[in-house]
Every structure is written in structure tokens, then in C-alpha cells.
VEXVO-619993 format. One record per residue: x, z, y of N, C-alpha, C, CB in turn; residue number from 1. Coordinates in Angstrom, 2 decimals. Glycine has a CB too. Layout:
<pts>
<nu:X, nw:Z, nv:Y, cau:X, caw:Z, cav:Y, cu:X, cw:Z, cv:Y, cbu:X, cbw:Z, cbv:Y, k:NUM> $
...
</pts>
This chain:
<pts>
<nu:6.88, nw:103.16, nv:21.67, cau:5.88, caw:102.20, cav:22.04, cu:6.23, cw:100.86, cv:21.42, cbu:5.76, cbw:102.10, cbv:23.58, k:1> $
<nu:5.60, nw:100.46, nv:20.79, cau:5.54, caw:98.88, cav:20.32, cu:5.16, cw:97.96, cv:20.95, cbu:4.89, cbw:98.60, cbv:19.39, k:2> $
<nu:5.87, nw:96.64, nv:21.08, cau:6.09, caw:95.53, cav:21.78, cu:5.64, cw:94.34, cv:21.23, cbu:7.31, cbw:95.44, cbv:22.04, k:3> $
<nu:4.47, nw:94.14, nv:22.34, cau:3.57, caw:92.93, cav:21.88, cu:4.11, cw:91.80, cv:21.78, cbu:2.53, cbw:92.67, cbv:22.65, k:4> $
<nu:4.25, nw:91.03, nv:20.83, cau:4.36, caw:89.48, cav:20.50, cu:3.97, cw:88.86, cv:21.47, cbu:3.63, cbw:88.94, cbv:19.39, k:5> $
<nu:4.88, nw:88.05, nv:21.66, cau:4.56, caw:87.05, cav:23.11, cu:4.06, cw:85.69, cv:22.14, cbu:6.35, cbw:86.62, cbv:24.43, k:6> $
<nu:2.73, nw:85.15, nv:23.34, cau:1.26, caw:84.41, cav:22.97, cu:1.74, cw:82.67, cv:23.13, cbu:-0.27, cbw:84.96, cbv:24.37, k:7> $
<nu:3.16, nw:83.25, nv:24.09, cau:3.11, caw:81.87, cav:24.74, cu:4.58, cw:81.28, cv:24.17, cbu:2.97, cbw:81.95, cbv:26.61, k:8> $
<nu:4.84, nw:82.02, nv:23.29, cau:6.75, caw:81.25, cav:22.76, cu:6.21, cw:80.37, cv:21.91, cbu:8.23, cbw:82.39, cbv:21.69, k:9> $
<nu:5.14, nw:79.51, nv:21.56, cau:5.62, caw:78.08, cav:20.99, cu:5.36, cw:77.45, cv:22.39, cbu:4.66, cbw:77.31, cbv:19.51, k:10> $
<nu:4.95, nw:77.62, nv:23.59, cau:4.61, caw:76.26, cav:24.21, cu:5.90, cw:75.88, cv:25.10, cbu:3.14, cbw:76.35, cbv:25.17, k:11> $
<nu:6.36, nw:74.85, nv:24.77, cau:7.03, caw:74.44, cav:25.46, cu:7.11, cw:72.87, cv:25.44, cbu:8.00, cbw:75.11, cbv:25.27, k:12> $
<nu:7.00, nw:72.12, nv:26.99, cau:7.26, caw:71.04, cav:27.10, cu:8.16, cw:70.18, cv:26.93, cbu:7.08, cbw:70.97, cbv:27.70, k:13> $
<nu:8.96, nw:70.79, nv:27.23, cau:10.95, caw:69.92, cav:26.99, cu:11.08, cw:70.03, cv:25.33, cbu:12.88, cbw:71.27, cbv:27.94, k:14> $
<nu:10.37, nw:71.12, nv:24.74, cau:10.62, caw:70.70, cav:23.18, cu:9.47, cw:70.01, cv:22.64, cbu:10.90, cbw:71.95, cbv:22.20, k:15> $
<nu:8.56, nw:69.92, nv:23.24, cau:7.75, caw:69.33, cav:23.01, cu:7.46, cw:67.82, cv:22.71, cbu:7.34, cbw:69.72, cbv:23.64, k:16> $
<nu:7.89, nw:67.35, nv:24.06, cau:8.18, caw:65.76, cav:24.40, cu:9.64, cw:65.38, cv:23.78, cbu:8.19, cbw:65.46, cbv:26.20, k:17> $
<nu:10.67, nw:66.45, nv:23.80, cau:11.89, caw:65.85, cav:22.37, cu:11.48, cw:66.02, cv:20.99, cbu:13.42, cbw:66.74, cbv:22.28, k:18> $
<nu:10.53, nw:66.50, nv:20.47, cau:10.15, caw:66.31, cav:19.14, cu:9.70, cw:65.13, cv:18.79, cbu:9.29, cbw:67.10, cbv:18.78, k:19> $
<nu:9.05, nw:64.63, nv:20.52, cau:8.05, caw:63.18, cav:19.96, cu:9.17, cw:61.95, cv:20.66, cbu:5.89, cbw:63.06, cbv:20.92, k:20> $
<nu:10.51, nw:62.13, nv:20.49, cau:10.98, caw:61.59, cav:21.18, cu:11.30, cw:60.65, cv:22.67, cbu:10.98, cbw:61.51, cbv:20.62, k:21> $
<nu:10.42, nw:61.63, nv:23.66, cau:10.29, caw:61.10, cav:25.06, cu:11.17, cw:61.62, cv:25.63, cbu:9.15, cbw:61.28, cbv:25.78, k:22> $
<nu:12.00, nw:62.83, nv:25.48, cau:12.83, caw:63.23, cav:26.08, cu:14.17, cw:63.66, cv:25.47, cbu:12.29, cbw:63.99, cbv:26.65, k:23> $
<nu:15.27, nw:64.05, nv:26.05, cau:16.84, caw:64.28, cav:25.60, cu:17.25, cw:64.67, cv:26.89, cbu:17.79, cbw:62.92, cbv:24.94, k:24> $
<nu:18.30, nw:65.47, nv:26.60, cau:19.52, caw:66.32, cav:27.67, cu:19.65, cw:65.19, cv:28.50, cbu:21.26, cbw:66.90, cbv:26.97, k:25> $
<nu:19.87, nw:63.73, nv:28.75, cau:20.46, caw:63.23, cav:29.84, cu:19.29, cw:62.84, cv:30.58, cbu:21.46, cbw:62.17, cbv:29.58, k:26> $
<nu:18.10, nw:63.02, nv:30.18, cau:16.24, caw:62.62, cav:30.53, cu:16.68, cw:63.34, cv:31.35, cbu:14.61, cbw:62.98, cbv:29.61, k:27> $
<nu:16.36, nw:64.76, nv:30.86, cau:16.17, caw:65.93, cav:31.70, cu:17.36, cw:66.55, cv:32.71, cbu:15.80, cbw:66.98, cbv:30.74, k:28> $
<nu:18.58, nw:65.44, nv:32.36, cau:19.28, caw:66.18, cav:33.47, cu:18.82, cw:65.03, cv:34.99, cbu:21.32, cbw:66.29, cbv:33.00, k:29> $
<nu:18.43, nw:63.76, nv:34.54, cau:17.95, caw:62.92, cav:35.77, cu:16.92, cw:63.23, cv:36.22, cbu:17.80, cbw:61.65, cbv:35.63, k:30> $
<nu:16.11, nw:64.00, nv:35.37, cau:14.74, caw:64.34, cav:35.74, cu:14.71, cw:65.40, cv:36.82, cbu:13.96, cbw:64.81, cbv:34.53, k:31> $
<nu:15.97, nw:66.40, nv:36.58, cau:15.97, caw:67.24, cav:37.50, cu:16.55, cw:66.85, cv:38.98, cbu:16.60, cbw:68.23, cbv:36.94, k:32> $
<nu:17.21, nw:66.08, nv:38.90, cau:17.74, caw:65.76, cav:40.15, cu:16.84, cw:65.15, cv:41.03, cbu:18.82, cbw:64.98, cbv:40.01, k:33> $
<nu:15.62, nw:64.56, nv:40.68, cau:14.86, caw:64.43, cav:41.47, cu:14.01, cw:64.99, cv:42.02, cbu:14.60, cbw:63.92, cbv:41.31, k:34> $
<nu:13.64, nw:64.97, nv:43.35, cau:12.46, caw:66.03, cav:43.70, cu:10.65, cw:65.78, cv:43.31, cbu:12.58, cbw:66.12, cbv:45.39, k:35> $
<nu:9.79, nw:66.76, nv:43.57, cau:8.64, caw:66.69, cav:42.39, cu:8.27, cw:65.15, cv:43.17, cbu:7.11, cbw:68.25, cbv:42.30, k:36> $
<nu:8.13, nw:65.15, nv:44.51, cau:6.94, caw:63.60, cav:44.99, cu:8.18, cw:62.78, cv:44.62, cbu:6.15, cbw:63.26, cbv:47.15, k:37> $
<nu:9.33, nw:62.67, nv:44.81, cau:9.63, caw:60.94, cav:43.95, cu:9.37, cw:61.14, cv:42.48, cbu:11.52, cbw:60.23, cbv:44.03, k:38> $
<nu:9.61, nw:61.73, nv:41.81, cau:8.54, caw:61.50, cav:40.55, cu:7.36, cw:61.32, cv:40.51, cbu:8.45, cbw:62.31, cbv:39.81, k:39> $
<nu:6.37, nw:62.19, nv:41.29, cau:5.06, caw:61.29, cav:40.72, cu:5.30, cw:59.89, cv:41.17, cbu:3.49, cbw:61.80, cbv:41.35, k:40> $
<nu:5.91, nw:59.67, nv:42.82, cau:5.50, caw:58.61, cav:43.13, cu:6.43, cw:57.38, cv:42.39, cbu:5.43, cbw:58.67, cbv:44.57, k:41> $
<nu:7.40, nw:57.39, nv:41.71, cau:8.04, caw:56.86, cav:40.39, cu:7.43, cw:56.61, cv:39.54, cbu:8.79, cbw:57.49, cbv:39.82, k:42> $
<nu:6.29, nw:57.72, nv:38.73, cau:5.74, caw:57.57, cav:37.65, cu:4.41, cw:56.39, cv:38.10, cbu:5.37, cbw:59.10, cbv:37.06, k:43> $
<nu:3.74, nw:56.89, nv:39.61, cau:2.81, caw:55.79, cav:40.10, cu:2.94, cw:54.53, cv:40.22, cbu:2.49, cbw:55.96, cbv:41.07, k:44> $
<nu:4.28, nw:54.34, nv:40.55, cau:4.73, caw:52.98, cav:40.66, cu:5.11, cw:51.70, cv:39.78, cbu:5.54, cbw:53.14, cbv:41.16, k:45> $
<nu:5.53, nw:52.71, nv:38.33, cau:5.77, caw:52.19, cav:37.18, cu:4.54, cw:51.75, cv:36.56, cbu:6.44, cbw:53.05, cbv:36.43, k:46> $
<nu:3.41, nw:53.06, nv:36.38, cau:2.17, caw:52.59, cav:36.12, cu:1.49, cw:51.55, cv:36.61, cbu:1.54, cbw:53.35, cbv:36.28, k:47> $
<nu:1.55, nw:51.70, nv:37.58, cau:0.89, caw:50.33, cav:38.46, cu:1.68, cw:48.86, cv:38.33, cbu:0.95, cbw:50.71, cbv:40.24, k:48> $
<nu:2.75, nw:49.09, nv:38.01, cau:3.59, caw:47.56, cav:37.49, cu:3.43, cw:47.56, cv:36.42, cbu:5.11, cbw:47.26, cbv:37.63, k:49> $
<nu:3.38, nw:47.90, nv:35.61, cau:2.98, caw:47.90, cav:34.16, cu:1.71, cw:47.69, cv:33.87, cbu:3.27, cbw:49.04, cbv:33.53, k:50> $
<nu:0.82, nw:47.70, nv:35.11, cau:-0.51, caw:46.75, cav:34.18, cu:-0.69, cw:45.67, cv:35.17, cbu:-2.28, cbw:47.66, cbv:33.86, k:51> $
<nu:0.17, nw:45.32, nv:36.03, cau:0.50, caw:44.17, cav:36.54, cu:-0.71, cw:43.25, cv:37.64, cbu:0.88, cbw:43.45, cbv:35.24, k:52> $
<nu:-1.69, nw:44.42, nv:37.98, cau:-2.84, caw:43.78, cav:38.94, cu:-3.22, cw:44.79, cv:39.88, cbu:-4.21, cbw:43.28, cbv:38.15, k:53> $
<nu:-3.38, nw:44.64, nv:40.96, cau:-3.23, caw:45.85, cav:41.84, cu:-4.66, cw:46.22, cv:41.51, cbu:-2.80, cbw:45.64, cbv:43.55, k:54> $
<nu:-5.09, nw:47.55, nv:41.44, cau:-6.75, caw:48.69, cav:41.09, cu:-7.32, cw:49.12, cv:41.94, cbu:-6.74, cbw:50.05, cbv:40.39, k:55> $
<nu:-7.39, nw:48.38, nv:42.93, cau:-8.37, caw:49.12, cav:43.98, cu:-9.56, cw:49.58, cv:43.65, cbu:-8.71, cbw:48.37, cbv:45.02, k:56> $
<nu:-9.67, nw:50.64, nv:44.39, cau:-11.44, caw:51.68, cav:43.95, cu:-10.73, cw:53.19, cv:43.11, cbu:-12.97, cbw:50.42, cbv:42.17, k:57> $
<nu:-9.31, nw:52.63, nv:42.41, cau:-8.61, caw:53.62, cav:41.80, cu:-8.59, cw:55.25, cv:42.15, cbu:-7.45, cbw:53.15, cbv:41.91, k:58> $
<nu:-9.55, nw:55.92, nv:41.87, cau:-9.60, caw:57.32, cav:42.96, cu:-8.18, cw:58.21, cv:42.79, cbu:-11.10, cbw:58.53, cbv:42.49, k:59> $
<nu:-7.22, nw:58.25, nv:42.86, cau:-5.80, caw:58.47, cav:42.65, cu:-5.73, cw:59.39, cv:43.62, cbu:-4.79, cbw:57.28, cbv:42.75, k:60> $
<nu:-6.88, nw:59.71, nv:45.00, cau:-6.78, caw:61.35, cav:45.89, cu:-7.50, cw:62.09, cv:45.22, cbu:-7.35, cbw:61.55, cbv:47.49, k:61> $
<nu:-8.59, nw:61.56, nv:44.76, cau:-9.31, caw:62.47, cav:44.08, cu:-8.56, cw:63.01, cv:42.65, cbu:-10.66, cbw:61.79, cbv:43.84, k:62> $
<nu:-7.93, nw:61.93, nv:42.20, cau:-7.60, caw:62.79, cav:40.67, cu:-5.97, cw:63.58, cv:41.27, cbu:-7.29, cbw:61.26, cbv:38.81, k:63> $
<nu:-5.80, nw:63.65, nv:42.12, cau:-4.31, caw:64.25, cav:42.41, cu:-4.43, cw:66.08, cv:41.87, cbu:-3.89, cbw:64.05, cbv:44.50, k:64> $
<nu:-5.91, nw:66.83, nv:42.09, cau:-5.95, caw:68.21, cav:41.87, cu:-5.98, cw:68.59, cv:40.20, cbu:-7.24, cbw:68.76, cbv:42.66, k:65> $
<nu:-6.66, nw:67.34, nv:39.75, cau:-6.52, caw:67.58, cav:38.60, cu:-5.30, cw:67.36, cv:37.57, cbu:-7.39, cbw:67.11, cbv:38.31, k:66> $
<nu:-4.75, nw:66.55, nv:38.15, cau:-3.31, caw:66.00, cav:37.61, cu:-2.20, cw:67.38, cv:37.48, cbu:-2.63, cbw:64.69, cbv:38.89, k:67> $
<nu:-2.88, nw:68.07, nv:39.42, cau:-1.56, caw:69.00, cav:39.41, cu:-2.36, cw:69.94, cv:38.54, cbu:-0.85, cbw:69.69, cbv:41.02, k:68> $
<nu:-3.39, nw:70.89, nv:38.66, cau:-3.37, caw:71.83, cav:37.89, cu:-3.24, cw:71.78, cv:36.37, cbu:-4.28, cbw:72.35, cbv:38.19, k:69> $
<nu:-3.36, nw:70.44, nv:35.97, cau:-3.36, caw:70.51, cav:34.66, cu:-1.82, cw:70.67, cv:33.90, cbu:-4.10, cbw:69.29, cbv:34.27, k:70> $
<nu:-0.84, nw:70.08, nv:35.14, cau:0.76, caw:70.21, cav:35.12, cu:1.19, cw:72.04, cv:35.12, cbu:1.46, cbw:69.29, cbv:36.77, k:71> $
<nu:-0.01, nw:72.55, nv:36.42, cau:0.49, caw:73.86, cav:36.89, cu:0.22, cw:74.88, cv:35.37, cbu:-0.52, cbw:74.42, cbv:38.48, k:72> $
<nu:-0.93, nw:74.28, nv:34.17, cau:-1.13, caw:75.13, cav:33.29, cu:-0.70, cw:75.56, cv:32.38, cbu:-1.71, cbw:75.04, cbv:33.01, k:73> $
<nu:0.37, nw:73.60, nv:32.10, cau:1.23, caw:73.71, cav:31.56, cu:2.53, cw:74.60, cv:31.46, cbu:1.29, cbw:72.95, cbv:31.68, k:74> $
<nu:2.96, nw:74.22, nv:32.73, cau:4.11, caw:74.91, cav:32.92, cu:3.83, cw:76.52, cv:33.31, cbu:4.89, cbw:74.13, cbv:34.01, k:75> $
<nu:3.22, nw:76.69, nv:33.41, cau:2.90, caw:78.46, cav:33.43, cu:2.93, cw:78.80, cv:31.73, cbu:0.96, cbw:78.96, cbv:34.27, k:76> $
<nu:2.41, nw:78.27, nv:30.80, cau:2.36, caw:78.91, cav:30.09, cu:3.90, cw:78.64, cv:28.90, cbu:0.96, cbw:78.75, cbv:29.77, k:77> $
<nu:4.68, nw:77.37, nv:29.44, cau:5.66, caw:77.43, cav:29.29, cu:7.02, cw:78.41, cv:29.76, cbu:5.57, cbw:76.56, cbv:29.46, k:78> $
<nu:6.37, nw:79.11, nv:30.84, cau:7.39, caw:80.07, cav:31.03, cu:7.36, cw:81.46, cv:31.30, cbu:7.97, cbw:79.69, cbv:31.84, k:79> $
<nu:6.11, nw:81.89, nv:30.53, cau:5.45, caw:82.92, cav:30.71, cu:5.20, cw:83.71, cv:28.82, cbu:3.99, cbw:82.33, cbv:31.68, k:80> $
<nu:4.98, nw:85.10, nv:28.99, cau:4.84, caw:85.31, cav:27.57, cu:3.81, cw:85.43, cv:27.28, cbu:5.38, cbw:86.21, cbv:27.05, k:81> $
<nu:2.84, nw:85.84, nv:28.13, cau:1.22, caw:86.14, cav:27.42, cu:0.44, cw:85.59, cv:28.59, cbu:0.69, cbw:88.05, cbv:27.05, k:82> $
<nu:-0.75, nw:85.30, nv:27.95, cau:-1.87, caw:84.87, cav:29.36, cu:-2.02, cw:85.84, cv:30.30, cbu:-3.46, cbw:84.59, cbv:28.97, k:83> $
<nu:-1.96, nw:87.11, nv:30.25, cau:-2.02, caw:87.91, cav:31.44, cu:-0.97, cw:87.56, cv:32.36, cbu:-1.95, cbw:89.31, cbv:31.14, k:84> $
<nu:0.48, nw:87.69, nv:32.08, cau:1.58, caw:86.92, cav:32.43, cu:1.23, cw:85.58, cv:33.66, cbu:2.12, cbw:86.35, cbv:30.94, k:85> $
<nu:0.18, nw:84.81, nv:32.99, cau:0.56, caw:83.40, cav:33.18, cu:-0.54, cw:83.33, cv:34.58, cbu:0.24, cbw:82.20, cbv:31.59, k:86> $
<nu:-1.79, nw:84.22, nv:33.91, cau:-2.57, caw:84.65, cav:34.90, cu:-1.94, cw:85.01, cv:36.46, cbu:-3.18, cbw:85.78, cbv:34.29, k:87> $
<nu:-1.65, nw:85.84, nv:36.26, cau:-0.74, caw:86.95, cav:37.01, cu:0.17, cw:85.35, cv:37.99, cbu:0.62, cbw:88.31, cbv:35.47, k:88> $
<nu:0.89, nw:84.59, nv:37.30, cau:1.85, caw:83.90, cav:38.22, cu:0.97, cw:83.30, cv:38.90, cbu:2.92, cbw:82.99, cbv:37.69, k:89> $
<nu:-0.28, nw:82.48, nv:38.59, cau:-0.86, caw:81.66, cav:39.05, cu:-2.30, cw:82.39, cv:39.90, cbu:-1.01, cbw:80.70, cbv:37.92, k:90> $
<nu:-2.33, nw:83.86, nv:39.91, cau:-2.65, caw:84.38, cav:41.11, cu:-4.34, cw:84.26, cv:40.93, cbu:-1.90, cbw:83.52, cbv:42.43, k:91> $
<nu:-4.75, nw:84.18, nv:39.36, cau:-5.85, caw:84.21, cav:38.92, cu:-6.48, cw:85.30, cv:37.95, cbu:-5.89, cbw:83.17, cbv:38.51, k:92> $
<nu:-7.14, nw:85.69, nv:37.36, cau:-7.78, caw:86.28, cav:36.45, cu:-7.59, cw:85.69, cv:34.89, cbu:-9.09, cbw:86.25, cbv:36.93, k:93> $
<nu:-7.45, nw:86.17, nv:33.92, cau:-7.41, caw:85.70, cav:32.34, cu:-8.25, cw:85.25, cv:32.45, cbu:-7.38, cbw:86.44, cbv:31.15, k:94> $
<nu:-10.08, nw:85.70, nv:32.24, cau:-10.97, caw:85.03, cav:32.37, cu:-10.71, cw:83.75, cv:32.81, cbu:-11.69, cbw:85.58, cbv:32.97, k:95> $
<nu:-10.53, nw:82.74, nv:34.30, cau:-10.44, caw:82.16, cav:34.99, cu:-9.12, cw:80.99, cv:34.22, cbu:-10.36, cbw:83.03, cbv:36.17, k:96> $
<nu:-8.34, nw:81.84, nv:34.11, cau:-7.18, caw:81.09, cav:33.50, cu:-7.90, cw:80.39, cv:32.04, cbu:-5.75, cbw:82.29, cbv:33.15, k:97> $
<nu:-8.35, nw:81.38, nv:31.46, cau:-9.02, caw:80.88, cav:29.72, cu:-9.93, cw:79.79, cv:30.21, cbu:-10.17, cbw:82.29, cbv:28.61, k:98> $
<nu:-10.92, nw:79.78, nv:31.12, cau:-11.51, caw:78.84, cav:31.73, cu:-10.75, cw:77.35, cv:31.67, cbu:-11.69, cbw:79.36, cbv:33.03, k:99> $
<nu:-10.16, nw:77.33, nv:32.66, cau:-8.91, caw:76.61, cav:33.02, cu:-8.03, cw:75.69, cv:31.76, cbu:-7.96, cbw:77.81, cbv:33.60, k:100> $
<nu:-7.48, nw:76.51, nv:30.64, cau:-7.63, caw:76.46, cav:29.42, cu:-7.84, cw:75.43, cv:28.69, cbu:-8.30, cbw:77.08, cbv:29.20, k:101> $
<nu:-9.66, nw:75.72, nv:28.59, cau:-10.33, caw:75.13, cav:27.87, cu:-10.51, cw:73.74, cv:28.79, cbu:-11.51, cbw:75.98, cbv:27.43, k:102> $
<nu:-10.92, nw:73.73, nv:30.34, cau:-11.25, caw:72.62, cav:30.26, cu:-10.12, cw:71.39, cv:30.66, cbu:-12.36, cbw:72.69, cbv:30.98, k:103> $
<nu:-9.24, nw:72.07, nv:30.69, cau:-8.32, caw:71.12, cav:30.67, cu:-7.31, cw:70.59, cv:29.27, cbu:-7.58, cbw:71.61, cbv:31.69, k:104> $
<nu:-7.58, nw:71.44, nv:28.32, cau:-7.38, caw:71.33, cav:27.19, cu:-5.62, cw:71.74, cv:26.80, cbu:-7.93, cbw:69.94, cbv:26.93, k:105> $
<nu:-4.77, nw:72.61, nv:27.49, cau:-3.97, caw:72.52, cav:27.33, cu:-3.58, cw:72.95, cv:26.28, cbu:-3.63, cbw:72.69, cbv:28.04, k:106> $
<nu:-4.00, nw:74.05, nv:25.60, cau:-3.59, caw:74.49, cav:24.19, cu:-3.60, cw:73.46, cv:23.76, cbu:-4.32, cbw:75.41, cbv:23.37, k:107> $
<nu:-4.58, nw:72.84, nv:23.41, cau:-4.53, caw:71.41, cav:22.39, cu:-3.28, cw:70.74, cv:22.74, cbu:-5.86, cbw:70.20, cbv:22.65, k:108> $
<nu:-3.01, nw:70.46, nv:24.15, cau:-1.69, caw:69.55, cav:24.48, cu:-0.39, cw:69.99, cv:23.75, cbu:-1.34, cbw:69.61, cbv:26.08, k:109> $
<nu:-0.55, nw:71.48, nv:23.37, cau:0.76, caw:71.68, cav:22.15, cu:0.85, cw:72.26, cv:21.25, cbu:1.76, cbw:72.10, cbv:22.37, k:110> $
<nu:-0.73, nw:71.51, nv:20.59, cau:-0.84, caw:71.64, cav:19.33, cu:0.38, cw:70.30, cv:18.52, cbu:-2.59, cbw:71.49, cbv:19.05, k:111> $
<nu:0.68, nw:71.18, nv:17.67, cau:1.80, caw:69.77, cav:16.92, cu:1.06, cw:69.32, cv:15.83, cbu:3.53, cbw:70.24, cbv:16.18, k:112> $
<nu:-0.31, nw:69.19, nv:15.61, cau:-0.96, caw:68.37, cav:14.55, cu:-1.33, cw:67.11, cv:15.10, cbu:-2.18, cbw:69.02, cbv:13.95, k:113> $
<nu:-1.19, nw:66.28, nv:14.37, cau:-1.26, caw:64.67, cav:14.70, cu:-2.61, cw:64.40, cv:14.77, cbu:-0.59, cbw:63.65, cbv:13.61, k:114> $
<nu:-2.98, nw:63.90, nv:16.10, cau:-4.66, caw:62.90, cav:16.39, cu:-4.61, cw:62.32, cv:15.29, cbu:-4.90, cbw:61.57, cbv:17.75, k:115> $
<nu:-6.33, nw:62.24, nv:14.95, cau:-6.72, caw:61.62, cav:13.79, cu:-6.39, cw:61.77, cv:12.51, cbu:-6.55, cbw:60.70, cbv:13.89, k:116> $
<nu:-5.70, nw:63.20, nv:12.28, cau:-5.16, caw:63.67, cav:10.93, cu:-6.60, cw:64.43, cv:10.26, cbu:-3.67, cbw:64.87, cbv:11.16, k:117> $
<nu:-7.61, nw:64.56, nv:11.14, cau:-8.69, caw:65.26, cav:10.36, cu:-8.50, cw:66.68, cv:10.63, cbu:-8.65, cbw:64.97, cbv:8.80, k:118> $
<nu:-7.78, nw:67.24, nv:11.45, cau:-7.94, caw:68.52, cav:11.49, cu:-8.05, cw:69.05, cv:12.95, cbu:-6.89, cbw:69.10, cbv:10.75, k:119> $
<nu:-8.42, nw:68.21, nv:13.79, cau:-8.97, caw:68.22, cav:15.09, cu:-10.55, cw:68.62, cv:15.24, cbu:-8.73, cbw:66.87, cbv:15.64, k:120> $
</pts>
């Protein structure tokens, strides 16, 4: 029996974000030590000082489902070999997942061709 090529060995985030230089071994070893809500609420906090005026009206409950699944699509298909696979962890259908996919755009997220190179 012959053994299907796995769909999902380029995606990966940790090589991803060290290619574009956002991340390195000592990132990711602080990164782990923290648990997932002090990071977002780290990453929220930074954002919000960094544009230096408080945003009220900011819908930040509402965008919380989209934030996570678009994280959850990621990382499924980072550690998974084929979309059935990835399907399967996340307790959905391929269909549903390809859905998912598209409108969140994650393939594109690791595509390694550069915005605005013309081949988008």
C-alpha cells in the first residue's frame, strides 16, 4: 500500500514567523511559559498602548470567535498531515473545514510569496 504525501508539512507557524524574523528559540521558549489568556491579554494591552488613545465602541467580544478560530485553523493544520486529519481534530467535516479555509484565508497566511509581488 502506498503512502499519501502529507498536505499539511509546509505549514508551519514557528517557521513561519522565524523566516520573517518575529520569532527565535528564546521568543518561543517565553512564549511558552505563559498561559494562552495572559497572552492575548498581553498582546491586548500592548496594542492598546501603542496607539496611545483609549477605542471605545472597539467590538473586541465580538471579534474574540473570530480571532480564536482563525488561531484554531492555524494551528490544526500546523500539526496535522492532511485536511481530513485536521478535520477530524477539530471535530468537523473537510467540507466545513475547506469552508473555514477559505474564509478565513489561512492557506494564504502561509503562502511565502510577498504582498504586492503580483502574484496574489
Amino acid at each position: 500500500m502506498t503512502q499519501k504525501k502529507a498536505v499539511n508539512k509546509d505549514f508551519s507557524i514557528s517557521k513561519k514567523l522565524r523566516a520573517e524574523n518575529k520569532s527565535n528559540d528564546y521568543f518561543e521558549l517565553m512564549l511558552g511559559n505563559l498561559p494562552l489568556e495572559d497572552i492575548i491579554a498581553l498582546k491586548l494591552e500592548i496594542a492598546f498602548r501603542a496607539i496611545g488613545i483609549p477605542l471605545h465602541g472597539v467590538p473586541i467580544w465580538k471579534s474574540v470567535p473570530f480571532i480564536t478560530k482563525d488561531a484554531l485553523l492555524k494551528f490544526v493544520l500546523s500539526i496535522t498531515a492532511s485536511k481530513k486529519e485536521a478535520a477530524n481534530y477539530l471535530g468537523t467535516s473537510v467540507i466545513i473545514l475547506n469552508k473555514n479555509l477559505k474564509k478565513y484565508k489561512t492557506v494564504e497566511y502561509f503562502s511565502t510569496k510577498e504582498k504586492g509581488d503580483g502574484t496574489n
